[in-house]
C-alpha positions in Angstrom: -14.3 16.8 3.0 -16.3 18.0 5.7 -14.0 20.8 7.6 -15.4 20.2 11.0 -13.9 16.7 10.3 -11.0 15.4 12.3 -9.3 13.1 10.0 -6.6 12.5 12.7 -9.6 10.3 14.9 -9.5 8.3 12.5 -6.3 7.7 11.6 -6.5 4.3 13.2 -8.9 2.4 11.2 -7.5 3.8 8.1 -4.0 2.6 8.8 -5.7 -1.0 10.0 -7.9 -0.9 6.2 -4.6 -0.1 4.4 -2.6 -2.8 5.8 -4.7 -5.5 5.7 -5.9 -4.6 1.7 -9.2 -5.9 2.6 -10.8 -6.8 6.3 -14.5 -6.9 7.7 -16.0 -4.8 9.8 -15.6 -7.7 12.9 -12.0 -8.3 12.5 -11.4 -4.1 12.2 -13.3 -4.1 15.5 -10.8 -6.5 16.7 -7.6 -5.0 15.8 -7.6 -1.3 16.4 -8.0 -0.2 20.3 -10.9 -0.9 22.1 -11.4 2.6 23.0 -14.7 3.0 21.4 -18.2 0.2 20.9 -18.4 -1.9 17.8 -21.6 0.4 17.5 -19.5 3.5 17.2 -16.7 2.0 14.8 -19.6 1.3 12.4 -20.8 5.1 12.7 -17.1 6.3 11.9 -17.1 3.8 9.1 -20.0 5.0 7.5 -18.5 8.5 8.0 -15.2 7.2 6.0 -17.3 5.7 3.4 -19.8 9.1 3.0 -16.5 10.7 2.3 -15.2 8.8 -0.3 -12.1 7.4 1.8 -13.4 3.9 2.3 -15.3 1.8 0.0 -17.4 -1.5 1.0 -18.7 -4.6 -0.5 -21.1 -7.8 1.1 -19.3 -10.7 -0.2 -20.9 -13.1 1.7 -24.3 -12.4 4.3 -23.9 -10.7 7.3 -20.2 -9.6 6.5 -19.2 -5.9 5.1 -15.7 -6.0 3.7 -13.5 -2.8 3.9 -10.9 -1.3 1.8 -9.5 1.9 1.2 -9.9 4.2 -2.0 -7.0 6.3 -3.8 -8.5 8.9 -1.9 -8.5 7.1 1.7 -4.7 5.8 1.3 -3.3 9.6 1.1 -4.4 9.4 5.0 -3.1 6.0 5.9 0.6 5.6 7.0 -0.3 1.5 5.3 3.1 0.9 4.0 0.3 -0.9 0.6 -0.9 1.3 -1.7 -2.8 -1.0 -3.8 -6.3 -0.8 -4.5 -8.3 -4.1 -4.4 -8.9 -5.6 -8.2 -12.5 -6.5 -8.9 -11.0 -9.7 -10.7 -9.3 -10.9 -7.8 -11.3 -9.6 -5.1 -12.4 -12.8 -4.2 -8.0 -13.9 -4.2 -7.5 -10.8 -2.2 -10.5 -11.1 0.1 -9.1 -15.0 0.9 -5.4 -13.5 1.2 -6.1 -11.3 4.0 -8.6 -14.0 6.0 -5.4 -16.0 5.6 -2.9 -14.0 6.9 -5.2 -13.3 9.8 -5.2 -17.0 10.7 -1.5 -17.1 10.6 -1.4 -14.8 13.0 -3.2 -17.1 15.5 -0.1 -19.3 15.6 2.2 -18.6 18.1 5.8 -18.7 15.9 4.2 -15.6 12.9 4.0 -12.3 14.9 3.1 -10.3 12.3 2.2 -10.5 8.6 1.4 -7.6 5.4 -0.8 -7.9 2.0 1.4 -7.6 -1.4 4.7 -6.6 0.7 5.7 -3.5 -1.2 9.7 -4.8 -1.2 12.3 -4.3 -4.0 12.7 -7.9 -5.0 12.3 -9.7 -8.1 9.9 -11.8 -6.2 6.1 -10.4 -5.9 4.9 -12.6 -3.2 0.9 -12.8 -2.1 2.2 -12.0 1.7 4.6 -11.5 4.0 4.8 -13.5 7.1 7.4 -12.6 9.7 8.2 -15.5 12.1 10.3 -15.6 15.2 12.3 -18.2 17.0 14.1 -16.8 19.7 15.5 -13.9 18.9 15.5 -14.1 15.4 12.9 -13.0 13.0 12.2 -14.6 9.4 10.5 -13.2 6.3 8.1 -15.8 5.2 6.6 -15.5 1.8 3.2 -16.0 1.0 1.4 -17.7 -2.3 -2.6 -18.4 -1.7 -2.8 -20.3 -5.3 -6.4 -21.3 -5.9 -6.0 -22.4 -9.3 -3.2 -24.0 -10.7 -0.6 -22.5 -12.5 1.7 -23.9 -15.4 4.5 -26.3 -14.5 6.9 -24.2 -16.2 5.7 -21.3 -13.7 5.5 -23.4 -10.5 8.9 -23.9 -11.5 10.2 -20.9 -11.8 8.9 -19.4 -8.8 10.5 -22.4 -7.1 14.0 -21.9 -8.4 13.2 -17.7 -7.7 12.5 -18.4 -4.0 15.1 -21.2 -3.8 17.8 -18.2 -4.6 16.4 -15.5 -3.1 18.0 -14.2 0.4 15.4 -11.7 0.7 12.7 -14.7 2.3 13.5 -17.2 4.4 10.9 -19.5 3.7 7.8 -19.9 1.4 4.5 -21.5 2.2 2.0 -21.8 -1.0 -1.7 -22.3 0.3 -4.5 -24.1 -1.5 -8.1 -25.5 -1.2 -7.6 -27.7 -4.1 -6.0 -31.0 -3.3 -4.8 -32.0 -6.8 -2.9 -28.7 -7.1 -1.4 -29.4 -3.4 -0.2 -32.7 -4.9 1.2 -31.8 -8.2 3.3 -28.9 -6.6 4.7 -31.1 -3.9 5.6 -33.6 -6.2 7.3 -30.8 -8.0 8.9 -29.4 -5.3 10.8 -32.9 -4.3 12.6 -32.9 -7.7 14.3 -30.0 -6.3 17.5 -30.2 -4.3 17.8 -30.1 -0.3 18.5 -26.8 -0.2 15.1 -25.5 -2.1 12.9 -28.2 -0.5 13.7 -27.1 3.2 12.8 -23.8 2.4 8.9 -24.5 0.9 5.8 -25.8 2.9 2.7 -26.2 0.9 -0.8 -26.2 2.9 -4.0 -27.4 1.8 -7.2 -26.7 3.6 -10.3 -27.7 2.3 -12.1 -25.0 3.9 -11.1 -22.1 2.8 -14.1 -19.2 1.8 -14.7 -15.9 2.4 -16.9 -16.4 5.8 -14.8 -19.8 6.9 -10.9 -19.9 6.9 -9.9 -22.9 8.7 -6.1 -23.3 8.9 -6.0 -25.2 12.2 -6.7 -28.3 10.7 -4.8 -28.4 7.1 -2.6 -30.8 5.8 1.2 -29.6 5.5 3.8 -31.5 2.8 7.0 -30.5 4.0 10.3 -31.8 3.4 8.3 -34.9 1.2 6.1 -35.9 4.1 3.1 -34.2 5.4 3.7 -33.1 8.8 1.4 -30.9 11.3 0.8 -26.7 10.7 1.4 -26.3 14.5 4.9 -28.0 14.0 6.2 -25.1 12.0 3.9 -22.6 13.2 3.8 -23.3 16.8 0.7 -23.5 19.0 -2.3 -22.2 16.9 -4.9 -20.3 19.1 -8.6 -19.1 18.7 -7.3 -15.1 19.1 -4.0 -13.2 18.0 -1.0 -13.9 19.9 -0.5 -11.6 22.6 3.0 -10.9 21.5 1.6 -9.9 17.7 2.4 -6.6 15.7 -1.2 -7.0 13.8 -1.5 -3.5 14.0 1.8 -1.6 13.6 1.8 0.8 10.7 5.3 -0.9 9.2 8.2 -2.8 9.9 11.8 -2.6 8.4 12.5 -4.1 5.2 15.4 -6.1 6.0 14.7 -8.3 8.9 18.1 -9.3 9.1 21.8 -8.5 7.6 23.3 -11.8 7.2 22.6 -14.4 4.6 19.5 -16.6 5.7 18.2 -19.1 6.4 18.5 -22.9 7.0 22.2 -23.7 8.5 22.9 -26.9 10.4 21.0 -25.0 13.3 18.0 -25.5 11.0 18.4 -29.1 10.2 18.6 -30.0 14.0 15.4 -28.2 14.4 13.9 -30.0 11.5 11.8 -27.2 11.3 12.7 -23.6 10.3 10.4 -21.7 13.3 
């Protein structure tokens, strides 16, 4: 490494890569401070990449998508250490343009890639929510193709029992999928159905992630996003942590999540 090189002013955009897993060059922009040009986060970027810290890779036209390399993560405080998978780039690429969307709602105020929690339960994401005062750990499954009954199941009955996420929201772009794991999901008891949402949006690629408009089954009906979400809005909530460098692991001490509070909410957010 060059040893004229600073690595502290830079610290910033390597704590932003790491979190996020992978992120473009325009969202980067948006999330660290605005203390220097888009023109001059590119420069540093290229620095980062000439160094071996930060690797780069044009999925689509006109976009350059960023991650960090074993190297690059010994200088993030990114609570993810994982280094993106060439066969699921594409998975990992669409998990982190979706978690960016959640964050436009105004209920999620902050979210992680592969949350690195001791749990049984390996979820895509982590969502945290908020409703008043209280925060909820929302797990996050992007399923884009469809997994074995006997699977769908079991990660059903594994969230249904877990007390370390609140709630569970599987997304898809395939409609059939969306359908057969609803139907699943409604052979379950109450107390397992209130705590899954499954989302399909038909537009869901690497330069277009539209969540906005999707359909929602919850609770055997399809409802709005916005009415679990909240208000969805074209830029990050004022009030979200999109850039912190962590968050504890336990949100919250007592046993969650859906009480009678819950029920008259209809709505867990």
């Amino acid at each position: 490494m060059n040893r004229n090189l600073n690595i502290q002013d830079y610290s910033e955009i390597l704590n932003v890569v790491g979190k996020w897993k992978i992120i473009d060059l325009k969202k980067l922009h948006h999330l660290v401070l605005k203390s220097y040009s888009y023109y001059t986060l590119k420069k540093r970027v290229r620095i980062l990449e000439k160094i071996g810290l930060i690797k780069s890779k044009r999925y689509v036209p006109n976009r350059k998508f960023l991650y960090l390399t074993e190297k690059g993560f010994k200088y993030s405080y990114a609570p993810n250490k994982l280094i993106p998978n060439e066969d699921i780039f594409l998975h990992d690429l669409l998990l982190s343009e979706i978690i960016f969307e959640f964050l436009k709602f105004e209920k999620v105020i902050d979210a992680f890639c592969y949350p690195q929690i001791e749990t049984k339960i390996e979820p895509d994401g982590l969502l945290i929510g908020e409703r008043g005062e209280e925060e909820f750990k929302i797990a996050l499954e992007v399923e884009l193709t469809q997994k074995s009954s006997k699977r769908v199941i079991e990660k059903y009955l594994e969230y249904g029992k877990s007390f370390e996420y609140d709630f569970v929201v599987f997304v898809t772009n395939n409609s059939r999928l969306a359908s057969t794991y609803n139907r699943y999901l409604n052979e379950f008891e109450s107390e397992i159905v209130e705590k899954i949402a499954i989302v399909y949006t038909e537009n869901l690629q690497p330069n277009f992630v539209e969540l906005e408009e999707s359909k929602c089954f919850y609770n055997d009906r399809e409802v709005s996003i916005e009415s679990i979400f909240g208000r969805f809005q074209q830029q990050l909530s004022e009030q979200s942590d999109a850039t912190m460098k962590s968050r504890p692991v336990q949100i919250h001490d007592k046993n969650p999540p859906f009480t009678s509070k819950v029920i008259i909410n209809e709505f867990p957010l």
